[in-house]
PDB file of N, CA, C and O in Angstrom:
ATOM      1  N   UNK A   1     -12.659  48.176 -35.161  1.00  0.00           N
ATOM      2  CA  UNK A   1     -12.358  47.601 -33.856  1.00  0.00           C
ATOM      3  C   UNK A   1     -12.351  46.081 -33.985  1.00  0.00           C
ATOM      4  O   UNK A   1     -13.279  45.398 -34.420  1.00  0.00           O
ATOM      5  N   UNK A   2     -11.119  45.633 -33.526  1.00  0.00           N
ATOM      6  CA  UNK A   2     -11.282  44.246 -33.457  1.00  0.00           C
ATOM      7  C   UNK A   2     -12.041  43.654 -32.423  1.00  0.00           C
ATOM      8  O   UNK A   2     -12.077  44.137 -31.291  1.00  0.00           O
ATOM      9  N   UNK A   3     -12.861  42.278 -32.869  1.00  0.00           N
ATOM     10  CA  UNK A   3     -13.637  41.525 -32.278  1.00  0.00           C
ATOM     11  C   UNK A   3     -13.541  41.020 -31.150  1.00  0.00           C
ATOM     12  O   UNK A   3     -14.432  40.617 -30.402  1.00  0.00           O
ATOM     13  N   UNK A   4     -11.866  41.049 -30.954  1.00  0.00           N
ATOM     14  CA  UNK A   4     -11.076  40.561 -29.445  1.00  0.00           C
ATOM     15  C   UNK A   4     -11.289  41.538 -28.114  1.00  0.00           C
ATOM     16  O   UNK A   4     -11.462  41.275 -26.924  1.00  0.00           O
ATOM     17  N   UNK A   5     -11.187  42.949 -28.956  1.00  0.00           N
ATOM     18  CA  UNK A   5     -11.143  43.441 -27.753  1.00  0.00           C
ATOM     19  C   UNK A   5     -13.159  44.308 -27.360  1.00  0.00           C
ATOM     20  O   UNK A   5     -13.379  45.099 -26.443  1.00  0.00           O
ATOM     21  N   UNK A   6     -13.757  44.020 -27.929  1.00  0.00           N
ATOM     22  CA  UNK A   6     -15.282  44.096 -27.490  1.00  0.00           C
ATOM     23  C   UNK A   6     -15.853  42.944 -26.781  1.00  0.00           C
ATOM     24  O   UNK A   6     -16.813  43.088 -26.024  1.00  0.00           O
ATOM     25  N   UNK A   7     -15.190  41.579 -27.038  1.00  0.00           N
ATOM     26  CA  UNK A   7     -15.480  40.606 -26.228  1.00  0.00           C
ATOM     27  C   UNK A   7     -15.105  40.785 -24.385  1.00  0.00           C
ATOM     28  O   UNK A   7     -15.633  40.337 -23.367  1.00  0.00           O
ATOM     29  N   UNK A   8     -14.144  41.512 -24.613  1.00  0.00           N
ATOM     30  CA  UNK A   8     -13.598  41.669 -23.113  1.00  0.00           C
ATOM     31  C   UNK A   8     -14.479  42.384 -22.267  1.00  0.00           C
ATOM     32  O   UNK A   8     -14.810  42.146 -21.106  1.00  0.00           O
ATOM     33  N   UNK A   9     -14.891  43.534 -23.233  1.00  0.00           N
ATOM     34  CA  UNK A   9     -15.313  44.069 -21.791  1.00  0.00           C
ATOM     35  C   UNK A   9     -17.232  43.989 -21.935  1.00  0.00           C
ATOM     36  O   UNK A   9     -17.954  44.806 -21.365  1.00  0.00           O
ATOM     37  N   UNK A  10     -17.643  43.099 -22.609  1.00  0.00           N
ATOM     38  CA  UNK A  10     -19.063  42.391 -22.418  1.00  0.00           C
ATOM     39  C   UNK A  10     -18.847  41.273 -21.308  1.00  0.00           C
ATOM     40  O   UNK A  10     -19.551  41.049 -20.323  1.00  0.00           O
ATOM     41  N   UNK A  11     -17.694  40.634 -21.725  1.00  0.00           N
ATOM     42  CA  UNK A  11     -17.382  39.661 -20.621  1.00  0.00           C
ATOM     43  C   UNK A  11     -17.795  39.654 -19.438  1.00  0.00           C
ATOM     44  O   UNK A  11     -18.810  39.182 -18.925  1.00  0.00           O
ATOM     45  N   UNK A  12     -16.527  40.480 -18.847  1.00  0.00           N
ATOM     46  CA  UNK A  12     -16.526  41.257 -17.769  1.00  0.00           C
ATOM     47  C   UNK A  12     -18.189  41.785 -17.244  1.00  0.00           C
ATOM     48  O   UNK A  12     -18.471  41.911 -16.052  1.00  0.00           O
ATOM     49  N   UNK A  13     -18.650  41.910 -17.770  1.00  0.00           N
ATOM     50  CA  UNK A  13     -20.130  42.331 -17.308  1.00  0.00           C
ATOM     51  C   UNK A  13     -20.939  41.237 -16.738  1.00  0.00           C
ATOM     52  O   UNK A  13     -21.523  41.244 -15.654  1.00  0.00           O
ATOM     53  N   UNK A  14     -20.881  40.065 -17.836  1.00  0.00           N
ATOM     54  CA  UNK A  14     -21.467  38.933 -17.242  1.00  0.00           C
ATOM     55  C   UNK A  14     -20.857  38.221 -16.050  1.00  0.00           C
ATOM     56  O   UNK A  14     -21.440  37.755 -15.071  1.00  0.00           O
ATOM     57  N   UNK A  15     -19.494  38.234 -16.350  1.00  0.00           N
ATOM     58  CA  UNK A  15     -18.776  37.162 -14.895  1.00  0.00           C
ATOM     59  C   UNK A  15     -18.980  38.181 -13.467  1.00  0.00           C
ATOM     60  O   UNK A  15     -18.996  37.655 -12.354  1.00  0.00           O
ATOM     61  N   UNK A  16     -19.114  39.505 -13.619  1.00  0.00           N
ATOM     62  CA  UNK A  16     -19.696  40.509 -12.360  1.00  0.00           C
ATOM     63  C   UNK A  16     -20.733  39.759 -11.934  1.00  0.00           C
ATOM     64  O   UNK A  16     -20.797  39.244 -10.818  1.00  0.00           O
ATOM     65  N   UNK A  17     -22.138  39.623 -13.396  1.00  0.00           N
ATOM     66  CA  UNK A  17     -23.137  39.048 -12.692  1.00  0.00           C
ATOM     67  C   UNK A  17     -22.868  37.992 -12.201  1.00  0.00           C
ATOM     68  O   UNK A  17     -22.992  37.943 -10.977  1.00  0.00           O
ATOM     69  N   UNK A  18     -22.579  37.215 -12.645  1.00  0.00           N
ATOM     70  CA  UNK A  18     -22.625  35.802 -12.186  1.00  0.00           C
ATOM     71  C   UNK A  18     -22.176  35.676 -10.441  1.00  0.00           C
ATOM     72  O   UNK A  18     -22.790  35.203  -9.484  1.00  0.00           O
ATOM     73  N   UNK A  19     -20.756  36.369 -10.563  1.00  0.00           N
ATOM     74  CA  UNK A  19     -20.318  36.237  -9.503  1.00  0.00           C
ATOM     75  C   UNK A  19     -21.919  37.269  -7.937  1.00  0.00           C
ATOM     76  O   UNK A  19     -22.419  36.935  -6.862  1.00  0.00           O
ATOM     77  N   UNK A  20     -21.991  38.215  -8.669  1.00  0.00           N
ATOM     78  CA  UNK A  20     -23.309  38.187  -7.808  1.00  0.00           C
ATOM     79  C   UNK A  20     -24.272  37.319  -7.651  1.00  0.00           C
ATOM     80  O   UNK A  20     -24.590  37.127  -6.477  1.00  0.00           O
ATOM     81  N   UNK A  21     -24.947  36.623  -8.593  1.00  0.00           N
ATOM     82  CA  UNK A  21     -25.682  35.637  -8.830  1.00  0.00           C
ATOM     83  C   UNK A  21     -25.145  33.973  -7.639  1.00  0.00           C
ATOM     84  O   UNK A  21     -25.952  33.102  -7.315  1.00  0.00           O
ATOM     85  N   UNK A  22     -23.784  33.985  -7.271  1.00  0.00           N
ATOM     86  CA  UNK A  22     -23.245  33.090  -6.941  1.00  0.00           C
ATOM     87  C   UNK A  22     -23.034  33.448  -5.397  1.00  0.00           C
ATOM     88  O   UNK A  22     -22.478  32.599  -4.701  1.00  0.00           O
ATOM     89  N   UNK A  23     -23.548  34.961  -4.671  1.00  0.00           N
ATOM     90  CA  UNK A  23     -23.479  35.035  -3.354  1.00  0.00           C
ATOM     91  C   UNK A  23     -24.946  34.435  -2.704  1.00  0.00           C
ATOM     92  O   UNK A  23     -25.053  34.528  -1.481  1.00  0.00           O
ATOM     93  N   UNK A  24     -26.046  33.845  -3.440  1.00  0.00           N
ATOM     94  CA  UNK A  24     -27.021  33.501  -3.029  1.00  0.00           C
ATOM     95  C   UNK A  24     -26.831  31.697  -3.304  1.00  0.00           C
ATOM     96  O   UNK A  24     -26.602  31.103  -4.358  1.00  0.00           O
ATOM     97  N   UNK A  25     -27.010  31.212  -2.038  1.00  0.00           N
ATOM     98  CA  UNK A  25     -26.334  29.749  -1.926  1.00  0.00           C
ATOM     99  C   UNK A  25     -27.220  28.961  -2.673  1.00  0.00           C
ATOM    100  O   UNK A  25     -26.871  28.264  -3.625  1.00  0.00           O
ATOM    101  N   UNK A  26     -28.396  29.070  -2.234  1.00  0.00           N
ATOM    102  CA  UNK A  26     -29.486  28.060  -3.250  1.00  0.00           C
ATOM    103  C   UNK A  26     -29.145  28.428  -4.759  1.00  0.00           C
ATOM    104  O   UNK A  26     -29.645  27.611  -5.533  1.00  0.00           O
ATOM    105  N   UNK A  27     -28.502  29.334  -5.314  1.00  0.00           N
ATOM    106  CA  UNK A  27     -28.492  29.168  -6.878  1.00  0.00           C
ATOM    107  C   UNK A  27     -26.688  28.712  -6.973  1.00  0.00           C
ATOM    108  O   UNK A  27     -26.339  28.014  -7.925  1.00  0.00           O
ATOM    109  N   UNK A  28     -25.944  29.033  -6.234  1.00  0.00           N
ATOM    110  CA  UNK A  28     -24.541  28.470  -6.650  1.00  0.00           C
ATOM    111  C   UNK A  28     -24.218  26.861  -6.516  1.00  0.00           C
ATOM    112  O   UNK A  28     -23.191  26.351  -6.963  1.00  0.00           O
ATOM    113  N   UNK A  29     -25.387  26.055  -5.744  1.00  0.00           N
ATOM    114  CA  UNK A  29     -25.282  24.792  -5.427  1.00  0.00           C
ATOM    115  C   UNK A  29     -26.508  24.376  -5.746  1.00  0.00           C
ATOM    116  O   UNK A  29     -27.284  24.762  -4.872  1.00  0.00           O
ATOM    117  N   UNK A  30     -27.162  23.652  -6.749  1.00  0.00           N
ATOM    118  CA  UNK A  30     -28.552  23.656  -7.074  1.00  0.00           C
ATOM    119  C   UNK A  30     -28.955  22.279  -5.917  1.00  0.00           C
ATOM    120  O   UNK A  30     -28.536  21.138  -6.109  1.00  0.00           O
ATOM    121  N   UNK A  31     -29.773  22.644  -4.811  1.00  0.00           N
ATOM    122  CA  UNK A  31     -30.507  22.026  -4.112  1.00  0.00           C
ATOM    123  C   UNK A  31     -31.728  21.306  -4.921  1.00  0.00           C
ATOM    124  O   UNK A  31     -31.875  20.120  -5.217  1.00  0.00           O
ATOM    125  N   UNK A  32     -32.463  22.320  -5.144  1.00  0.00           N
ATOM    126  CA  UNK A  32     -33.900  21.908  -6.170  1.00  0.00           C
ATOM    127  C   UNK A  32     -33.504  20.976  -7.630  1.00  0.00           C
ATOM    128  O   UNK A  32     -32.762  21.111  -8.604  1.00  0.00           O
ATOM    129  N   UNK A  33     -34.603  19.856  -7.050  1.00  0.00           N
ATOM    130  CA  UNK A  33     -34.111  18.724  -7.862  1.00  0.00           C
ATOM    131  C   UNK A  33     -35.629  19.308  -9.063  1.00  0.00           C
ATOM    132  O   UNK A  33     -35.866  18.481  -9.944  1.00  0.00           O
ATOM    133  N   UNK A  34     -36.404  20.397  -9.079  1.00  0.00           N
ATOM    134  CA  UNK A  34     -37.413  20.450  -9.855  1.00  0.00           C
ATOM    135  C   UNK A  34     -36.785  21.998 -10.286  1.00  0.00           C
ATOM    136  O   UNK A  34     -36.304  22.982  -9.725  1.00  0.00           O
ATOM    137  N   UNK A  35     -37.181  21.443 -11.900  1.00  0.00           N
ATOM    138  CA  UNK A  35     -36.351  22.581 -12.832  1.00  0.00           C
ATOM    139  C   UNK A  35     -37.525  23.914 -12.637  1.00  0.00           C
ATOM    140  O   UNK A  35     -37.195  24.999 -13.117  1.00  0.00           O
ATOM    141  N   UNK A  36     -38.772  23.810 -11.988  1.00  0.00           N
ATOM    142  CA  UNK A  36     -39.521  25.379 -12.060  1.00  0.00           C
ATOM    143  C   UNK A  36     -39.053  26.136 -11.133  1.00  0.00           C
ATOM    144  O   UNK A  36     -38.897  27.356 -11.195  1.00  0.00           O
ATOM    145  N   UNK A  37     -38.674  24.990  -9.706  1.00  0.00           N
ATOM    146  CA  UNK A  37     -38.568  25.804  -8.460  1.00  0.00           C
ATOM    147  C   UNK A  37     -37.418  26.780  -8.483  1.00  0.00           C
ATOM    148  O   UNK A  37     -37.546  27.920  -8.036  1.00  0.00           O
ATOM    149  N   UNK A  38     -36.009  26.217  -9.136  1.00  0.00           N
ATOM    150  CA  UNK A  38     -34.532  26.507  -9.985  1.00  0.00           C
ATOM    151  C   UNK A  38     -34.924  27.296 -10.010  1.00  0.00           C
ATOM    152  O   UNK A  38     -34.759  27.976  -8.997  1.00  0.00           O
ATOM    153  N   UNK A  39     -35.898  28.001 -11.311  1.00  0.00           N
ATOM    154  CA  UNK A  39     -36.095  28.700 -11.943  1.00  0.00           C
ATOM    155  C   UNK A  39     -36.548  29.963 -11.436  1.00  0.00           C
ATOM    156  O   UNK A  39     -36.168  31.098 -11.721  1.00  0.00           O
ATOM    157  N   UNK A  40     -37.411  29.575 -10.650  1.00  0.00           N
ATOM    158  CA  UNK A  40     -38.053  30.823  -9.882  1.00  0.00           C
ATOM    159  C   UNK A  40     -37.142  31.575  -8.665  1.00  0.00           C
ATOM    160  O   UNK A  40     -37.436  32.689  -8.231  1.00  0.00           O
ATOM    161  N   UNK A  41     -36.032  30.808  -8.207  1.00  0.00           N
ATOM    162  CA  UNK A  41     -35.043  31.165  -7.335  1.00  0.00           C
ATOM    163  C   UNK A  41     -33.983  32.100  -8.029  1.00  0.00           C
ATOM    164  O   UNK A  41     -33.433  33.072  -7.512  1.00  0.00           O
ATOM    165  N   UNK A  42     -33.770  31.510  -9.567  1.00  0.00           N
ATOM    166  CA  UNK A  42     -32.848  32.234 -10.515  1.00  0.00           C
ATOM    167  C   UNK A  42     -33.811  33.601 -10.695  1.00  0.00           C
ATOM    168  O   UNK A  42     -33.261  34.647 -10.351  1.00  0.00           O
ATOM    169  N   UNK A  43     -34.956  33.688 -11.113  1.00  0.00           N
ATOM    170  CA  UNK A  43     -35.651  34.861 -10.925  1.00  0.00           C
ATOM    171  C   UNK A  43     -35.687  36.165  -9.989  1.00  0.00           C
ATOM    172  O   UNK A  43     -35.837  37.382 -10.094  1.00  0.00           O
ATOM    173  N   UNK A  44     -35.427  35.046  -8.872  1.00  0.00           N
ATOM    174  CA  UNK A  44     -35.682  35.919  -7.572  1.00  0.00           C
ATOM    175  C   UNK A  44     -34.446  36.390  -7.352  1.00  0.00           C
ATOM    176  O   UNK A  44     -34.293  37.584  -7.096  1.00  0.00           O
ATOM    177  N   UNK A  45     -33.424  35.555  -7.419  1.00  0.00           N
ATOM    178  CA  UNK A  45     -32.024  36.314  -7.954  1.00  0.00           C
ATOM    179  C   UNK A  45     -31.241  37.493  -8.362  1.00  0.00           C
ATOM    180  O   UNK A  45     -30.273  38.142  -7.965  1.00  0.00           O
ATOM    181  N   UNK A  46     -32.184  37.482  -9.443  1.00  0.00           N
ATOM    182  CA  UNK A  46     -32.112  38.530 -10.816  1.00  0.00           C
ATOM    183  C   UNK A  46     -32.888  39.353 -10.187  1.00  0.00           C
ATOM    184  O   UNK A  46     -32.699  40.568 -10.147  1.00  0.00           O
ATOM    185  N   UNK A  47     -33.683  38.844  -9.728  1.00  0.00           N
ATOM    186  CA  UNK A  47     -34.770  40.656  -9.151  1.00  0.00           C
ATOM    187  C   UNK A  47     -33.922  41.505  -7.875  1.00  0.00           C
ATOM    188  O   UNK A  47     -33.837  42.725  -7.736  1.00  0.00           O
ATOM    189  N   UNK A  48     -33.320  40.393  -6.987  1.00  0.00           N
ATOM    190  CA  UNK A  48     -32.631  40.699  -5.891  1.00  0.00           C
ATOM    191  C   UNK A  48     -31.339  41.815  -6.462  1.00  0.00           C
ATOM    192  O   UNK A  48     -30.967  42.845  -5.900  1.00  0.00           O
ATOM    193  N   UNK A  49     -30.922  41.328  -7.514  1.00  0.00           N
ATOM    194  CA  UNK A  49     -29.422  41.863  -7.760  1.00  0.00           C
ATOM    195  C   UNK A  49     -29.557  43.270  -8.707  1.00  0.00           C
ATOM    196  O   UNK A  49     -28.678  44.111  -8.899  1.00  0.00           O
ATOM    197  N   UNK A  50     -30.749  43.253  -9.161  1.00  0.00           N
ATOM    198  CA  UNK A  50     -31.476  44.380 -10.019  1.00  0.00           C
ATOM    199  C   UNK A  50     -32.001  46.066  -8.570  1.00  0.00           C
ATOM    200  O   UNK A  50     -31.815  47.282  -8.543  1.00  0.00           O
ATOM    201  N   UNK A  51     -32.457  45.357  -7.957  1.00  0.00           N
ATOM    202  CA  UNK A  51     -33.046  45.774  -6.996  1.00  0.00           C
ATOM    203  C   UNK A  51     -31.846  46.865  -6.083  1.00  0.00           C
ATOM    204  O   UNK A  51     -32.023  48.027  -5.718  1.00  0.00           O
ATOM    205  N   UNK A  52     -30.793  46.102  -5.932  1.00  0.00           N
ATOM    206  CA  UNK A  52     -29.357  46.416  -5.221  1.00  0.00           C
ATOM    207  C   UNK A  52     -28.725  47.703  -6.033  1.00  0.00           C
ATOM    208  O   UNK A  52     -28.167  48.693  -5.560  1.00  0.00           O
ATOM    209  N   UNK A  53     -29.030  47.320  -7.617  1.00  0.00           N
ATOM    210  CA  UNK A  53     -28.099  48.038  -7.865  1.00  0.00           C
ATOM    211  C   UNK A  53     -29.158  49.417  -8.341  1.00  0.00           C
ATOM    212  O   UNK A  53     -28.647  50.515  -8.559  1.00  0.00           O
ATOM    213  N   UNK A  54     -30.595  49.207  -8.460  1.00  0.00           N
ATOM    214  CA  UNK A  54     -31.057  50.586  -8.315  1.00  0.00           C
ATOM    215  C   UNK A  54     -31.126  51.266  -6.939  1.00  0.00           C
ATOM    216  O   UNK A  54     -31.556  52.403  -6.741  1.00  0.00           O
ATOM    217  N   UNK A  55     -30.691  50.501  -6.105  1.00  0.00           N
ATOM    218  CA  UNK A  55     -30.863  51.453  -4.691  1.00  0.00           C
ATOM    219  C   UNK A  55     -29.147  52.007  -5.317  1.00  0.00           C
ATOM    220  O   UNK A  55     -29.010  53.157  -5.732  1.00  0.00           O
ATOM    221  N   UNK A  56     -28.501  51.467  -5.305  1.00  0.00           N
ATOM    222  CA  UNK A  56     -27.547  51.929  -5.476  1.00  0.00           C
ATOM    223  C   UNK A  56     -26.777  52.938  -6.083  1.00  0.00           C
ATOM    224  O   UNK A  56     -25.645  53.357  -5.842  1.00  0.00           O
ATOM    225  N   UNK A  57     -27.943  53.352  -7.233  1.00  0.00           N
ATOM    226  CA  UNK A  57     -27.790  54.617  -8.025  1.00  0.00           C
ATOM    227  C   UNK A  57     -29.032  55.812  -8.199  1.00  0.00           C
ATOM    228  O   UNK A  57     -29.157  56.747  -8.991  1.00  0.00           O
ATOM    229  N   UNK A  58     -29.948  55.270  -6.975  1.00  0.00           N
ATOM    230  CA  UNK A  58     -30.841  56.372  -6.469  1.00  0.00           C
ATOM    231  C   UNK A  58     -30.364  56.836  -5.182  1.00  0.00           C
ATOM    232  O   UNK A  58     -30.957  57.739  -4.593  1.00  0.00           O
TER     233      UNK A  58
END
C-alpha cells in the first residue's frame, strides 16, 4: 500500500477532530493569554468531544 493513500484517511480523522474542537469558541480564538488555563480548556474540550461521541454509540 502506498504511503499516499493511508495518509488520507488518518487525515480525515484529525481535521473531523479539529473541526469539533473548533465549535467551542474559547479554543478556536485563544482568549487566555496563560498557557495552563489554554490548556485546561483544550482538555476540557477533548473530554467534551469524547463524552459526545460515547453517548453516541451507547
Amino acid at each position: 500500500m502506498d504511503n499516499g493513500q493511508r495518509l488520507g484517511c488518518h487525515r480525515r480523522v484529525v481535521e473531523r477532530t479539529h473541526a469539533w474542537l473548533n465549535r467551542f469558541r474559547r479554543l478556536s480564538v485563544r482568549y487566555e493569554r496563560r498557557a495552563d488555563i489554554h490548556l485546561a480548556f483544550s482538555i476540557l474540550g477533548c473530554a467534551l468531544v469524547c463524552l459526545n461521541q460515547i453517548r453516541r454509540f451507547c
